[in-house]
Backbone as CSV, one residue per row, in Angstrom:
resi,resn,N_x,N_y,N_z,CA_x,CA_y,CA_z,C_x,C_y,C_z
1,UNK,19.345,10.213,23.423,18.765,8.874,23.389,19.828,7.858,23.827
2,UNK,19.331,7.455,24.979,20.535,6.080,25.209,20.239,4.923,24.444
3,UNK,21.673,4.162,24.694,21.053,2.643,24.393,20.329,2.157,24.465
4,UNK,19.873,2.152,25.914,18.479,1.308,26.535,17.146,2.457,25.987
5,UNK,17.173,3.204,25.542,16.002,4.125,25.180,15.989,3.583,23.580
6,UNK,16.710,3.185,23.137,16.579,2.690,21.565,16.444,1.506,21.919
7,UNK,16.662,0.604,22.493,16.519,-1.064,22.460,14.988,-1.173,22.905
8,UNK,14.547,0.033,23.691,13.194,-0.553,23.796,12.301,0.324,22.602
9,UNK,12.793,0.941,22.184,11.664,1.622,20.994,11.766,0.641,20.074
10,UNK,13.093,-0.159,19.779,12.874,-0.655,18.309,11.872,-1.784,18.971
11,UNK,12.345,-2.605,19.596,11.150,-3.486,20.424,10.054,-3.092,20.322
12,UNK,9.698,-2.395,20.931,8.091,-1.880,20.766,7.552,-1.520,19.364
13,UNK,8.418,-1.217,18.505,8.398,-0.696,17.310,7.820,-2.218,16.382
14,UNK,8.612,-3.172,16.699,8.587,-4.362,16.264,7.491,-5.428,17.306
15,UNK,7.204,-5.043,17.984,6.246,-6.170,18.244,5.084,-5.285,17.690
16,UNK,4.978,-4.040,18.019,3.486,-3.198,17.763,3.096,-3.867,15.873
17,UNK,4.158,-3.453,15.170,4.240,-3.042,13.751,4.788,-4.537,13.014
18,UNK,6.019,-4.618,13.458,6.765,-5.790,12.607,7.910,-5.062,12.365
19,UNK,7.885,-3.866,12.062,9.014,-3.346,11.676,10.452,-3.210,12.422
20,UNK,11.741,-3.559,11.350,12.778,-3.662,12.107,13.713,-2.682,11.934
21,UNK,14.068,-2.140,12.590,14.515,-0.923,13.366,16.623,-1.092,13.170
22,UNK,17.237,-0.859,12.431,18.402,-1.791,12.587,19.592,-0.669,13.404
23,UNK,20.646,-0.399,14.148,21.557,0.474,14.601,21.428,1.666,13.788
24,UNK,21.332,1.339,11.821,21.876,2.733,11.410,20.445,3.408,11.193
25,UNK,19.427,2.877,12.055,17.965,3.827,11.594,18.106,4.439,13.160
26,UNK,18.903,4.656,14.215,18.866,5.197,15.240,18.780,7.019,15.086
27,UNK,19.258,7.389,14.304,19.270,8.871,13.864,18.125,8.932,13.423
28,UNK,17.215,8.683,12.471,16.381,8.771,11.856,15.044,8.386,12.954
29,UNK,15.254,7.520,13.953,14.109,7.275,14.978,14.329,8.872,16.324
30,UNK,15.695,9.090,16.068,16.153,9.800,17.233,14.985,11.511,16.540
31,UNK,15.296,11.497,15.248,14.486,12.653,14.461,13.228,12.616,14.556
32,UNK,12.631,11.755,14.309,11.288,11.088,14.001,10.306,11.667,15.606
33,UNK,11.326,10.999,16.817,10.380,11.002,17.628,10.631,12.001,18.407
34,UNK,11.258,12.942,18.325,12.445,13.947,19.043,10.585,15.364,19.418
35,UNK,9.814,15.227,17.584,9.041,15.830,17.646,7.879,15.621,19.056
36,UNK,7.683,14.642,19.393,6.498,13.881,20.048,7.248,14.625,21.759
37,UNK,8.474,14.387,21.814,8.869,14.929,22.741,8.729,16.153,23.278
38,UNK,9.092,16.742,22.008,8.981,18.591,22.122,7.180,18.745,22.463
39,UNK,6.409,18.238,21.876,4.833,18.235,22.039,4.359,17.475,23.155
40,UNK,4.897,16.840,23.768,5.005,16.359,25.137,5.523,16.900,26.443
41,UNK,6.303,17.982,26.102,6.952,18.847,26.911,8.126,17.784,28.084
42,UNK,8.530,16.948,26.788,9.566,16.121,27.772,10.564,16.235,27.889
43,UNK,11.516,15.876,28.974,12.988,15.742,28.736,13.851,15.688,28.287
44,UNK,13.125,14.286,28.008,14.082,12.959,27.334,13.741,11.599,26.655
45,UNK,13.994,10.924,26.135,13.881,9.768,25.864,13.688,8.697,26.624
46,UNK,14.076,8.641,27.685,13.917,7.744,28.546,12.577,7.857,29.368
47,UNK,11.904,9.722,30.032,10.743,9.913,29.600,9.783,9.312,29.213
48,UNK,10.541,9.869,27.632,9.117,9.305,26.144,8.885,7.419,26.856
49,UNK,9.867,6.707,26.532,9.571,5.408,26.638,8.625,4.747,28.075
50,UNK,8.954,5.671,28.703,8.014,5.386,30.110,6.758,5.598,29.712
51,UNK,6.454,6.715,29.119,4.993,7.455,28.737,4.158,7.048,27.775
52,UNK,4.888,5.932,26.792,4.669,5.025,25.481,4.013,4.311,26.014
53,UNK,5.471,3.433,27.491,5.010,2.392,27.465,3.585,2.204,28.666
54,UNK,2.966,3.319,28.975,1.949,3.680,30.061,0.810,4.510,29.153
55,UNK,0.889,4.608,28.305,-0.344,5.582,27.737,-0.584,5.120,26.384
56,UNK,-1.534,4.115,26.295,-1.783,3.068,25.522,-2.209,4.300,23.771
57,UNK,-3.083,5.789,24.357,-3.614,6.379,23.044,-1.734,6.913,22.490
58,UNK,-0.808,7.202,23.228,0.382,7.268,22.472,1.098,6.070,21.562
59,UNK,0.535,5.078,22.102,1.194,4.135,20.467,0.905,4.133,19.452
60,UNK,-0.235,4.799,19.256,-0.940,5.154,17.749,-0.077,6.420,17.447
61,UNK,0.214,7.379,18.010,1.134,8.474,17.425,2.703,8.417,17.765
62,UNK,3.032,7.086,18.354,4.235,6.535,18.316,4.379,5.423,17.048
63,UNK,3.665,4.825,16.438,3.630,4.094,15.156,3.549,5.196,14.071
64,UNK,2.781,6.439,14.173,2.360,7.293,12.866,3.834,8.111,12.762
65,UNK,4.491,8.217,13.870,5.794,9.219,13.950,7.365,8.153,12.968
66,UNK,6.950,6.713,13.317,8.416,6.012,12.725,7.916,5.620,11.314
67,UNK,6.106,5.602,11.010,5.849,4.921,9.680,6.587,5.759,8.679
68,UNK,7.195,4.934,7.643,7.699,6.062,6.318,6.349,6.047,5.361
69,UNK,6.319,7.011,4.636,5.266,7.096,3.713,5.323,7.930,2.221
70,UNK,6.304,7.162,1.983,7.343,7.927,0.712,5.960,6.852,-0.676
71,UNK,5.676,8.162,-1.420,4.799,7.484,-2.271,4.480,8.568,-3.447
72,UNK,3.715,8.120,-4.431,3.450,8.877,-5.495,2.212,8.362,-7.020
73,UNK,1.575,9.403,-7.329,0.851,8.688,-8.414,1.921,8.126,-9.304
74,UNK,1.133,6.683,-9.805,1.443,6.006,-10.874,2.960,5.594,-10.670
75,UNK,3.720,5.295,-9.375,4.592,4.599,-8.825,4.844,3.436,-9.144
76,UNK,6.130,3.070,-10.049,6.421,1.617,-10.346,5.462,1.334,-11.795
77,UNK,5.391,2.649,-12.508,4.349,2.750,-13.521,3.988,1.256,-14.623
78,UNK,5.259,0.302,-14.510,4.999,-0.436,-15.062,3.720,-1.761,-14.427
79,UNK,3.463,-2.184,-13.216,2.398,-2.185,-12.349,0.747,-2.080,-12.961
80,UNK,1.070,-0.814,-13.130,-0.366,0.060,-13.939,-0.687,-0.174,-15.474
81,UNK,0.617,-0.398,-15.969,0.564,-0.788,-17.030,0.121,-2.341,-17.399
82,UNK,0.485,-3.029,-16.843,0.223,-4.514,-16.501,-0.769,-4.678,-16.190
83,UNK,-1.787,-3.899,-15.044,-2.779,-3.963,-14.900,-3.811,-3.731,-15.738
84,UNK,-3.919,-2.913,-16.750,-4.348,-2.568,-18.048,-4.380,-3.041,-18.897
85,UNK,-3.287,-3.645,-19.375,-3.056,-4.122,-20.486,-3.260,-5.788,-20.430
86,UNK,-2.966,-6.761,-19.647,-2.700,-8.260,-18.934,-3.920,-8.182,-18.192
87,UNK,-4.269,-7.951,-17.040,-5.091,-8.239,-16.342,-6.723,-7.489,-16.904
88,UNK,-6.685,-6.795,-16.896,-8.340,-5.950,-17.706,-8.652,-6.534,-18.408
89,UNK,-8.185,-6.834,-19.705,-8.485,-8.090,-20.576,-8.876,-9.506,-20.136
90,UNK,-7.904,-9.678,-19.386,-8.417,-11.221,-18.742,-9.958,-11.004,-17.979
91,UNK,-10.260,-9.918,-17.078,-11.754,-10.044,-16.776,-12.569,-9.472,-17.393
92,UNK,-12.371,-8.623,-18.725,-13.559,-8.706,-19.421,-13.548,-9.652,-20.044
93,UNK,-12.619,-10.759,-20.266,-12.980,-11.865,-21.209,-13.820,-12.917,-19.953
94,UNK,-13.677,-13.022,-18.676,-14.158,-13.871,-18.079,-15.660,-13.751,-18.152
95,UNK,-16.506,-14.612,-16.718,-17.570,-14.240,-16.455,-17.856,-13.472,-15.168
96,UNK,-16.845,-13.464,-14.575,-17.109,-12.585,-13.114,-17.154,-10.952,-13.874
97,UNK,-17.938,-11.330,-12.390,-18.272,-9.598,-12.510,-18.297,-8.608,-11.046
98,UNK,-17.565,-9.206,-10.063,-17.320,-9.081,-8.829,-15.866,-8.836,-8.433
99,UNK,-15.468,-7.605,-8.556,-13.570,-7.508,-8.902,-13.240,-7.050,-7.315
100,UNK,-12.463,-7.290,-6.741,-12.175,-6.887,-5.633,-10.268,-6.874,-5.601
101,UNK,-9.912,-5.163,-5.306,-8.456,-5.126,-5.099,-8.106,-4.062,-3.985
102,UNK,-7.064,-4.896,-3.445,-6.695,-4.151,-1.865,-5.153,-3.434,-2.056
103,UNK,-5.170,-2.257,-1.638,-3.979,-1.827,-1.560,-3.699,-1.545,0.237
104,UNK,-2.454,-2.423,0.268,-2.640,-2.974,1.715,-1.738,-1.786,2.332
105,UNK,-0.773,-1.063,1.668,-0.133,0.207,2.459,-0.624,1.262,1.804
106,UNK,-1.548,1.412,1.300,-2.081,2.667,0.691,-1.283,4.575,1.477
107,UNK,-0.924,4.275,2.045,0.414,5.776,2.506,-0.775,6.649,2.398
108,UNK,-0.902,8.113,1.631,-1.201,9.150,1.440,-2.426,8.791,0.621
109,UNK,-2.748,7.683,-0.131,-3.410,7.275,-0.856,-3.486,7.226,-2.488
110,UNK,-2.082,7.605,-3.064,-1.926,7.709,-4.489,-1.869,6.704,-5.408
111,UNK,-1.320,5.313,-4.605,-1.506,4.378,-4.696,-3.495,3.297,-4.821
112,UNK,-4.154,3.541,-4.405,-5.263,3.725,-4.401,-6.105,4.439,-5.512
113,UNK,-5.422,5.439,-5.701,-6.438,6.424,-6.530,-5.539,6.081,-8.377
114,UNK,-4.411,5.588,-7.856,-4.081,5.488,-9.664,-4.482,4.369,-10.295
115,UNK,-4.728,3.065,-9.340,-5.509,1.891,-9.426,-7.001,2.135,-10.082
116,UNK,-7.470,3.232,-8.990,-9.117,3.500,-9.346,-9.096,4.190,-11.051
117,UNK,-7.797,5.183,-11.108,-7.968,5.955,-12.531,-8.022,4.937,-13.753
118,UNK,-7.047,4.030,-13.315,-6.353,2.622,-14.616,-8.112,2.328,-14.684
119,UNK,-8.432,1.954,-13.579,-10.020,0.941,-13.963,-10.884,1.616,-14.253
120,UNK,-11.141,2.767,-14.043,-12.752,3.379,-14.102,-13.404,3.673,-15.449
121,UNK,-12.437,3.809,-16.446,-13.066,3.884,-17.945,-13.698,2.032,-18.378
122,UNK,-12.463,1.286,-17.768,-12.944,-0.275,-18.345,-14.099,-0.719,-17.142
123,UNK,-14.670,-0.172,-16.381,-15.590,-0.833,-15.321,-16.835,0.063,-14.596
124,UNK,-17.171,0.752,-15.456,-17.744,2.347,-14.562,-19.278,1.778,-15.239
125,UNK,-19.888,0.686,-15.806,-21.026,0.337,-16.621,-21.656,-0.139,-15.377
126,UNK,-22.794,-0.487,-14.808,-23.237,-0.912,-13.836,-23.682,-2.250,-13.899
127,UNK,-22.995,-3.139,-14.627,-23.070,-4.071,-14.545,-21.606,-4.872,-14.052
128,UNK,-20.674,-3.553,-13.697,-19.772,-4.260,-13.018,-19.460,-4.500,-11.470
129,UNK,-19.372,-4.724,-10.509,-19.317,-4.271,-8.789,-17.722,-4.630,-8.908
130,UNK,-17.187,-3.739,-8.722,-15.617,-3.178,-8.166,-15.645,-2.186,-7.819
131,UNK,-14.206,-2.449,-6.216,-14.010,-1.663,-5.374,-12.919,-2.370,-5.048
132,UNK,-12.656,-1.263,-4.457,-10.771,-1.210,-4.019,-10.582,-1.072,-2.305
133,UNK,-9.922,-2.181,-1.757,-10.049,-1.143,-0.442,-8.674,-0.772,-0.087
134,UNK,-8.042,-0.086,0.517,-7.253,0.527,1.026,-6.920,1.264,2.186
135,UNK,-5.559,0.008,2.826,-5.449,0.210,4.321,-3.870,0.381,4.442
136,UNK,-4.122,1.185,6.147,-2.540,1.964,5.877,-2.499,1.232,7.561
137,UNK,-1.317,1.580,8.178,-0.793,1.610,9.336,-1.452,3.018,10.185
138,UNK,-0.559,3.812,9.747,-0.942,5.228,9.751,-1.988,6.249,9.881
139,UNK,-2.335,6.129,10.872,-3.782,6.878,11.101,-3.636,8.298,10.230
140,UNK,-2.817,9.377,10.748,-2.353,10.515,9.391,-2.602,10.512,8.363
141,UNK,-1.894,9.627,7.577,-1.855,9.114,6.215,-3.096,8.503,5.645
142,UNK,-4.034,7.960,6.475,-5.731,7.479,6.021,-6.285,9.022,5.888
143,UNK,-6.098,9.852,6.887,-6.689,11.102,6.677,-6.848,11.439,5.450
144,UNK,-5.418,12.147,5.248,-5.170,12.764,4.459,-5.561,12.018,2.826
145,UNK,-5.138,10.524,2.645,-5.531,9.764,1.830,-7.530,9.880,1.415
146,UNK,-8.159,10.194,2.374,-9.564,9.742,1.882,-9.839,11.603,1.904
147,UNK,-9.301,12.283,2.218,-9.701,13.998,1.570,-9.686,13.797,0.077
148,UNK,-8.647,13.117,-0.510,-8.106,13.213,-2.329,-8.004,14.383,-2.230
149,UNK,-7.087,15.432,-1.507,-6.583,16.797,-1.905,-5.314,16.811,-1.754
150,UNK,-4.762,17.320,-2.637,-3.321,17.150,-3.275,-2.064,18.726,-3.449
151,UNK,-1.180,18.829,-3.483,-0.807,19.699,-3.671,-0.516,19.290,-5.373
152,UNK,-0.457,20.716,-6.201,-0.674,20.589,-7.559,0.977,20.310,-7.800
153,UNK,2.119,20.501,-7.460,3.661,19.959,-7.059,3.502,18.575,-7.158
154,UNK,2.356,18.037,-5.970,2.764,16.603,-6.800,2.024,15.815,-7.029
155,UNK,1.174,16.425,-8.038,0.774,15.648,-9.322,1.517,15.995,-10.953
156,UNK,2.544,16.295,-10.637,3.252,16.855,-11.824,4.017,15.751,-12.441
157,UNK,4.305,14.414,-12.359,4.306,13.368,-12.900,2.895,12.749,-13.301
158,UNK,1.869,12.684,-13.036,0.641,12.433,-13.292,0.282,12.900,-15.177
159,UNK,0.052,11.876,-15.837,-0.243,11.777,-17.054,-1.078,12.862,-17.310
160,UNK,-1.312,13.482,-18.195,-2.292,14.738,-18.218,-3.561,14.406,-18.878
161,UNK,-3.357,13.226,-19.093,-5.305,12.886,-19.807,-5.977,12.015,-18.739
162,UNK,-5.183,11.940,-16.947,-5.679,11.463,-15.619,-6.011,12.616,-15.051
163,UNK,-5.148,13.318,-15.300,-5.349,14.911,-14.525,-6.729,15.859,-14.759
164,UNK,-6.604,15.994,-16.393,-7.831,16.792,-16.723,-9.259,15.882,-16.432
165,UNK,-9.061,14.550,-16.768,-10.164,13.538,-16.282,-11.055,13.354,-14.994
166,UNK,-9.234,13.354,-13.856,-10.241,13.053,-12.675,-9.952,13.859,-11.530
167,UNK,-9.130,15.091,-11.693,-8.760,16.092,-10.732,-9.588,17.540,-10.929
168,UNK,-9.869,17.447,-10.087,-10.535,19.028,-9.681,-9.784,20.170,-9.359
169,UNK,-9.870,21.286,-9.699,-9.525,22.255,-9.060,-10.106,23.036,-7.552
170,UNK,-9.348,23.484,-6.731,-9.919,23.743,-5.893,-9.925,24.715,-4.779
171,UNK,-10.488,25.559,-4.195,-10.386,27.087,-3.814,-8.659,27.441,-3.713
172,UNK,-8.064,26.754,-3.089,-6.760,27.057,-2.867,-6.219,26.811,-4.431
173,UNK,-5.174,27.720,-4.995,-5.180,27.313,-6.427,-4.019,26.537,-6.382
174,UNK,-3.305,26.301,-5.274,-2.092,24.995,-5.368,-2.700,23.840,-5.301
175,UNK,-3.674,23.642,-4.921,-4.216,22.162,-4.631,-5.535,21.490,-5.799
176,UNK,-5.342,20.648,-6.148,-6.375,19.844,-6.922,-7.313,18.604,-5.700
177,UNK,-8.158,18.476,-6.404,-8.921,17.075,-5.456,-9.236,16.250,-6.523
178,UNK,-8.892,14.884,-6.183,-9.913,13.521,-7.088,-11.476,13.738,-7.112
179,UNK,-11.616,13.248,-7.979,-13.153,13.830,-8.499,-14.497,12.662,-7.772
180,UNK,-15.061,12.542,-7.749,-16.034,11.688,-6.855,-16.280,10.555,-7.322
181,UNK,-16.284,10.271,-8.243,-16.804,9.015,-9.175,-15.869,7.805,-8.794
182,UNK,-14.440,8.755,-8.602,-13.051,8.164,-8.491,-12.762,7.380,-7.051
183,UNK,-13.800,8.963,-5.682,-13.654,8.340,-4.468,-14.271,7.099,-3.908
184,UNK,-15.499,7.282,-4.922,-16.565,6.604,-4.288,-15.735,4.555,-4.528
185,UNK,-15.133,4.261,-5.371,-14.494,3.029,-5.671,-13.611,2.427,-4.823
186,UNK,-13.117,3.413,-3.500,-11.950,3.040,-2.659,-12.759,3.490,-1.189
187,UNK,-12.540,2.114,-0.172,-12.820,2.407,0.956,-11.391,2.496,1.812
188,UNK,-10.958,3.429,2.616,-10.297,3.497,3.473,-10.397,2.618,4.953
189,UNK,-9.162,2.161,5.189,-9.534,2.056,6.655,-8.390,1.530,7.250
190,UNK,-7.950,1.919,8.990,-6.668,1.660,9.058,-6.579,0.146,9.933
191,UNK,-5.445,-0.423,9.263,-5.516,-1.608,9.482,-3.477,-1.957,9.836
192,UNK,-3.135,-3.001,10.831,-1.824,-3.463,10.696,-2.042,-4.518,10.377
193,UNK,-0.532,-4.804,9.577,-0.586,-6.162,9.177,-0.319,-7.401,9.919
194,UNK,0.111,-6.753,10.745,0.092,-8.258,12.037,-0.716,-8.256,12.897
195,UNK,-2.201,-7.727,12.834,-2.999,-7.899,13.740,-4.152,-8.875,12.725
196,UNK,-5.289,-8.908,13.186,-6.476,-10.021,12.685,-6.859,-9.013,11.755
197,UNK,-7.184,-9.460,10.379,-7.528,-8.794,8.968,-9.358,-9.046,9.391
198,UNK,-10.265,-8.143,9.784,-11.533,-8.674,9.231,-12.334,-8.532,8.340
199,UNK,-11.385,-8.466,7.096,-12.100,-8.892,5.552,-11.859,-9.907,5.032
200,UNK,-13.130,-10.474,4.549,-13.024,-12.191,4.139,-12.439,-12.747,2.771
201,UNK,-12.487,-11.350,1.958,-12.382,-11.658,0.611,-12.697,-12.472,0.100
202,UNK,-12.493,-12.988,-1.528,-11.057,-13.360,-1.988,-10.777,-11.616,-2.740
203,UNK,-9.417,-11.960,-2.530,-9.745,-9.899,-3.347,-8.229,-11.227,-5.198
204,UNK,-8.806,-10.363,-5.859,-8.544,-10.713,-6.857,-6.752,-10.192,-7.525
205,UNK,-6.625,-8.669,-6.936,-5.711,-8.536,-6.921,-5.200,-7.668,-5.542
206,UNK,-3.375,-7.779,-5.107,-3.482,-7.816,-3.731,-2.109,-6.426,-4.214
207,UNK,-1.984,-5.668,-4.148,-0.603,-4.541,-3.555,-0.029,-4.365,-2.269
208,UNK,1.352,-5.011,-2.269,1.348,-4.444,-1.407,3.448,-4.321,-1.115
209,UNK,3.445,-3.129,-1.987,4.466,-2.581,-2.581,5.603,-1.730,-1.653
210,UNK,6.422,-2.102,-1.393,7.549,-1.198,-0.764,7.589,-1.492,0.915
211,UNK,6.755,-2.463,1.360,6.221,-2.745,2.537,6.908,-3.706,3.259
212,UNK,7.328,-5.321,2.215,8.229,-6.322,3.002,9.884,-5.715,3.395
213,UNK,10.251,-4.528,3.507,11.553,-4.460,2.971,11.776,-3.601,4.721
214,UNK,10.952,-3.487,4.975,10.924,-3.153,6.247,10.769,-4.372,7.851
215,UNK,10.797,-5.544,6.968,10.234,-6.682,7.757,11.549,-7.665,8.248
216,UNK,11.012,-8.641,9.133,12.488,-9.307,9.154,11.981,-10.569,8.433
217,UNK,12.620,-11.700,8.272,11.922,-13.253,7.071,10.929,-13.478,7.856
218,UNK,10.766,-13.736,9.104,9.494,-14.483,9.716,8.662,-13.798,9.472
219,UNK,8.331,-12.428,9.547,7.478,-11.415,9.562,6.739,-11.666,8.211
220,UNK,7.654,-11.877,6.820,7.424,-11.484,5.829,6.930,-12.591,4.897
221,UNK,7.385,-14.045,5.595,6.961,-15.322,5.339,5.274,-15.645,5.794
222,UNK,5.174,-14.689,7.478,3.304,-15.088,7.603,2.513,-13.727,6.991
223,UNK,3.033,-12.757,6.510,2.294,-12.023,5.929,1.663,-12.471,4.583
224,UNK,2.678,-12.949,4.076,2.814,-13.599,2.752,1.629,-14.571,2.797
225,UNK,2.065,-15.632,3.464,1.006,-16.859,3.720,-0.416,-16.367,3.840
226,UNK,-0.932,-15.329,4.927,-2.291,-14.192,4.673,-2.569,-13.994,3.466
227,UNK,-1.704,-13.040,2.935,-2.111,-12.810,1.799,-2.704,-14.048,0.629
228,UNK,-1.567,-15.067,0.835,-2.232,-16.209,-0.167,-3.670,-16.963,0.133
229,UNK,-3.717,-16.767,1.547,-5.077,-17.099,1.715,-6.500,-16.168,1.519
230,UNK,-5.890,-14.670,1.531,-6.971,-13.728,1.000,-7.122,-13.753,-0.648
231,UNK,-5.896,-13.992,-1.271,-5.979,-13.971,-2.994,-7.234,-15.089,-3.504
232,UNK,-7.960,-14.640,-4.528,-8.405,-15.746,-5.381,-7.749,-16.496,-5.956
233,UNK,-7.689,-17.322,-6.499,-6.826,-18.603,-6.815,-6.626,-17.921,-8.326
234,UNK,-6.879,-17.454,-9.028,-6.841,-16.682,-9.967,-6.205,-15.568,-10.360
235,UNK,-5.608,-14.646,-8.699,-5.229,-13.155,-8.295,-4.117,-12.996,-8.409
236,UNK,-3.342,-11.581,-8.600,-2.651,-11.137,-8.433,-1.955,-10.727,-7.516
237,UNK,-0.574,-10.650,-7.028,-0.008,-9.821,-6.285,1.194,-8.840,-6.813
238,UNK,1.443,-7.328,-6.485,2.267,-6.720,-7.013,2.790,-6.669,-5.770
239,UNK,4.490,-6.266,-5.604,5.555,-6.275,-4.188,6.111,-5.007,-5.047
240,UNK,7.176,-4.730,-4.027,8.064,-3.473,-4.723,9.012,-4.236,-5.270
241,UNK,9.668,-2.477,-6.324,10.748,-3.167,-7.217,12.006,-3.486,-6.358
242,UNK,12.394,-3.671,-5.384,13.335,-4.046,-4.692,13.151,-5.015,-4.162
243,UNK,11.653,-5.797,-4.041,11.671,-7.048,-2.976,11.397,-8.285,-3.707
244,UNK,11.426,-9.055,-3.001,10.864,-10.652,-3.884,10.080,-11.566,-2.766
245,UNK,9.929,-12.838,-3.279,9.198,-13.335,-2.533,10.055,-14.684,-2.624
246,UNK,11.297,-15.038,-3.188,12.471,-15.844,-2.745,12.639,-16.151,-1.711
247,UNK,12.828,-17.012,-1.097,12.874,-17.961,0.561,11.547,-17.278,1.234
248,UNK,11.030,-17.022,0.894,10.007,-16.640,1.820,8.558,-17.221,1.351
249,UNK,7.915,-17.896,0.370,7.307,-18.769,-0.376,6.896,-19.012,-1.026
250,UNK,6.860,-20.679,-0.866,6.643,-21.055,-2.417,5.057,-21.268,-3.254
251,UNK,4.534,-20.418,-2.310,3.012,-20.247,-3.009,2.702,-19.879,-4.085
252,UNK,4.080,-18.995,-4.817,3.638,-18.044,-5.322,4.725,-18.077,-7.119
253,UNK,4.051,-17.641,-8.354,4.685,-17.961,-9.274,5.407,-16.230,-9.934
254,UNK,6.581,-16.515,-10.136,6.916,-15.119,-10.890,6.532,-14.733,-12.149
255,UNK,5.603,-13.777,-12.507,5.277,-14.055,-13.870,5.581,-12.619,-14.928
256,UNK,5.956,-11.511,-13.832,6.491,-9.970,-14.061,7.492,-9.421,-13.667
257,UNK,7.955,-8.512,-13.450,8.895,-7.887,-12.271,7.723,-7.254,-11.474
258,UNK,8.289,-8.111,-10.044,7.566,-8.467,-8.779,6.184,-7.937,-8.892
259,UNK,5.772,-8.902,-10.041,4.537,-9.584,-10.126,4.178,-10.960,-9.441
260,UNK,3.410,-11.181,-9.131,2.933,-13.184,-8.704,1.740,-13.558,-8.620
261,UNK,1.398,-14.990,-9.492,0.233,-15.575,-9.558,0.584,-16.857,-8.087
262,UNK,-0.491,-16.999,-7.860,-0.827,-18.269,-7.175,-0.271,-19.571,-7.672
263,UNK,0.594,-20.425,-7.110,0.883,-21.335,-8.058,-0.389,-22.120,-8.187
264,UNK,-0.384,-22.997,-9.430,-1.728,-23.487,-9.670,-2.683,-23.024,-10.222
265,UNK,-2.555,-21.938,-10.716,-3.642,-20.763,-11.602,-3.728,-21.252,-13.123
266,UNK,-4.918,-21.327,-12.969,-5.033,-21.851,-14.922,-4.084,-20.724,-15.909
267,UNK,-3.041,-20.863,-16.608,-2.679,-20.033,-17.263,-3.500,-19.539,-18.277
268,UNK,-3.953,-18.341,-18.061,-3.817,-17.669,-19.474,-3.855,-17.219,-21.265
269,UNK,-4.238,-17.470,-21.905,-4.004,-17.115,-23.303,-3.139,-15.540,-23.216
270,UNK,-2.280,-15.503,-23.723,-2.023,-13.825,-24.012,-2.582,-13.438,-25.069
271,UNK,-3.196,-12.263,-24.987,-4.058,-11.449,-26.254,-2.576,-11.429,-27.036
272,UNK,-2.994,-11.395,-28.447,-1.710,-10.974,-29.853,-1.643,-9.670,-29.627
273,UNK,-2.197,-8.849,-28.583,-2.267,-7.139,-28.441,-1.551,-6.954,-28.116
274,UNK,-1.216,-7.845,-26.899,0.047,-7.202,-25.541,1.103,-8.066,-25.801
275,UNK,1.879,-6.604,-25.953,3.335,-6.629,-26.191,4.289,-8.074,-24.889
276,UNK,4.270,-9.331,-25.184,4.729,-10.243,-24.458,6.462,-9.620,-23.771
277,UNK,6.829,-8.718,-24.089,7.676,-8.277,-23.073,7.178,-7.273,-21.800
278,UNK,5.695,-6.809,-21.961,5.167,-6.389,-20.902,5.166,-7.429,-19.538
279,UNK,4.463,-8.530,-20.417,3.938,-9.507,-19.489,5.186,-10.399,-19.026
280,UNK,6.448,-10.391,-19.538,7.281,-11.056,-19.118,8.330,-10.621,-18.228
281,UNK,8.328,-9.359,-18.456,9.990,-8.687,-18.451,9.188,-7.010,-17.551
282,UNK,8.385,-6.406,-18.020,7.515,-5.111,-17.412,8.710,-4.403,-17.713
């Protein structure tokens, strides 16, 4: 891989995606795409980038080859917990009855499905309408995400009163599947974040965890701004435990670890139930 064969991948990488590509991810892109080559029966790199930049169905398996998709049930468990304990309460005490939550990098989809497990005992009455949607970059990763088949390896952090609840067993005896009740609550679909969103929402609560850290500030400042315009004025957003939303804006109030309300949101009562270092500190 030359110079000029990396200056234009990260480019392309970054206008396609957003994502920024920095000198020491050159090994890791050189790995990544080395495969596409060998299945291309190419050369070289210099090649690949000609053939990228001329064969419009290869940028979809030139984005699925650099996306990372490092993920897991019940990830950042405190999240889930918050969601349960803080937020569930707050809408059965309301009057809505129209819940809408997006998991905006949904990866493999575990993220998605531990959301659906937290809610489905408090919302499964039919007098509630919630649904989750969940969108990836990653064409692969939607696949595999809307099968719900799993290797039984890793669901082995997975709580065991989620497991026996909402996992199936299934002909292969390494693999389990999410159970239907579970699928039917999450729509898939693949979406980037810097292209036109066409869902109108308001979605009530927004994920979208482990995702800015890949961005550069501008990137991560108009994503942000989207998002505040998809949230209900009422909603949530969860980020990963490594990111914040510091210089990047001030829409938004800290009220967890990288938790955020809308500024301007009627606060709250806290139930005497929940432990106020959940809601403060997670």
């Amino acid at each position: 891989m030359t110079k000029a064969d990396f200056e234009f991948i990260r480019n392309l990488a970054y206008d396609s995606t957003g994502i920024v590509l920095p000198e020491r991810k050159k090994h890791m892109v050189y790995s990544r795409l080395s495969r596409r080559l060998r299945q291309l029966n190419l050369k070289d790199f210099t090649q690949y980038c000609s053939y990228v930049a001329n064969t419009s169905d290869e940028r979809i398996n030139f984005i699925n080859a650099l996306t990372t998709n490092l993920t897991a049930f019940f990830r950042e468990e405190h999240h889930f917990k918050y969601l349960e304990q803080a937020i569930v309460p707050e809408w059965k005490n309301g009057n809505k009855k129209r819940l809408r939550i997006w998991s905006s990098a949904c990866s493999t989809g575990e993220e998605p499905y531990s959301i659906a497990m937290t809610l489905e005992k408090h919302f499964s009455s039919p007098q509630w309408d919630l649904k989750i949607l969940a969108t990836d970059l990653d064409t692969n990763v939607l696949q595999t995400a809307s099968t719900g088949r799993y290797s039984k390896e890793s669901i082995t952090n997975l709580p065991a009163h989620y497991a026996e609840k909402y996992m199936n067993s299934t002909s292969a005896s390494q693999h389990v599947e999410i159970c239907s009740n579970i699928k039917k609550m999450i729509h898939f679909k693949q979406l980037n974040l810097l292209e036109n969103w066409p869902m109108s929402g308001p979605f009530d609560v927004i994920f979208c965890r482990n995702v800015l850290i890949y961005f550069d500030n501008e990137t991560k400042q108009k994503i942000i701004a989207k998002f505040r315009k998809m949230l209900s004025p009422q909603g949530y957003l969860f980020i990963g435990h490594s990111e914040t939303l510091m210089n990047i804006s001030e829409e938004f109030k800290l009220i967890g670890q990288t938790i955020y309300r809308p500024l301007g949101y009627s606060d709250i009562k806290i139930n005497d139930n929940i432990n106020e270092n959940l809601l403060l500190k997670c």
